[in-house]
N, C-alpha and C positions, 0 to 999 in steps of 0.2 A: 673463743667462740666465734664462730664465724659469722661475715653481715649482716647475709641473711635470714630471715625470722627462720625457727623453727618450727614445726606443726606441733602442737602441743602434746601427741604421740611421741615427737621424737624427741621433745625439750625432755621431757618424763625417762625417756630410756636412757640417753647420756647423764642425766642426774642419777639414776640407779647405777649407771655405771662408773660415776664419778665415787659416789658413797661407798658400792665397794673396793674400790681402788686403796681409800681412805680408810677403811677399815679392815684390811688385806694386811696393813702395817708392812708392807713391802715398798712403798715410795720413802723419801725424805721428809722430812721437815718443810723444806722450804719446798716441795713439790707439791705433800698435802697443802699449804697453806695456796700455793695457787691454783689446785684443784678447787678447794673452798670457794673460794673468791669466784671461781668458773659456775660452779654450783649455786652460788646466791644471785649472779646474774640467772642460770636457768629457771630457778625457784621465781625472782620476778617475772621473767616474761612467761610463766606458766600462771601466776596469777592475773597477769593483765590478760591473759586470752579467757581464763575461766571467767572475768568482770566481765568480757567482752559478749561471753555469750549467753551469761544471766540475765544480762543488760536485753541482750536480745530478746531472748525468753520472754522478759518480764513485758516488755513489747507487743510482741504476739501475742499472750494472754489479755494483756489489755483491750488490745486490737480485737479480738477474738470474742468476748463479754463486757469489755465496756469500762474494765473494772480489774486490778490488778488482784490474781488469786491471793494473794495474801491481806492485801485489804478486805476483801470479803471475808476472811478467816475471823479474822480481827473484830471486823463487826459482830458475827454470828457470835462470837466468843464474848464482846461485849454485850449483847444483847441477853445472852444467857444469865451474862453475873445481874441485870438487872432483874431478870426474873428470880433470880434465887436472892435479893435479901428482905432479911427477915424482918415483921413487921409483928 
C-alpha cells in the first residue's frame, strides 16, 4: 500500500479488488496471504475515515440543536417507557 492516505473511495475499490484477486483462486498461497494482510491495512483505514466523519457528523448535529440526535432519541424513547408503566 502506498504512503499516502487513500480517499475512502479509493481504499474501498482496491479492497474489492483485492477480494477478488483472493477469491479468483489464481494467485498463490503466499500472494493471497499478502494480499490479506494489504487488505486488513485497507479495511482499517476505511474505518478510521468512517470514525472520522461520524465524529464530525455528530458535531454538526450537536452544533446545529444544541444536542446530539441520538441523545434526543434516547430521551424521547425514555420518556415514552415512563409513560407506559403500568400502575
Amino acid at each position: 500500500m502506498a504512503k499516502d492516505k487513500l480517499s475512502f473511495e479509493q481504499a474501498l475499490e482496491k479492497l474489492e479488488k483485492i477480494v477478488e484477486q483472493i477469491e479468483s483462486g489464481k494467485i498463490g498461497l503466499e500472494e493471497s496471504i499478502a494480499r490479506y494482510e494489504e487488505g486488513i491495512k485497507l479495511v482499517k483505514q476505511c474505518r478510521e475515515i468512517l470514525d472520522a466523519a461520524e465524529k464530525k457528523i455528530q458535531l454538526l448535529a450537536k452544533a446545529e440543536g444544541g444536542q446530539l440526535l441520538a441523545e434526543e432519541k434516547a430521551e424521547r424513547q425514555a420518556g415514552r417507557a415512563e409513560d407506559e408503566v403500568p400502575f
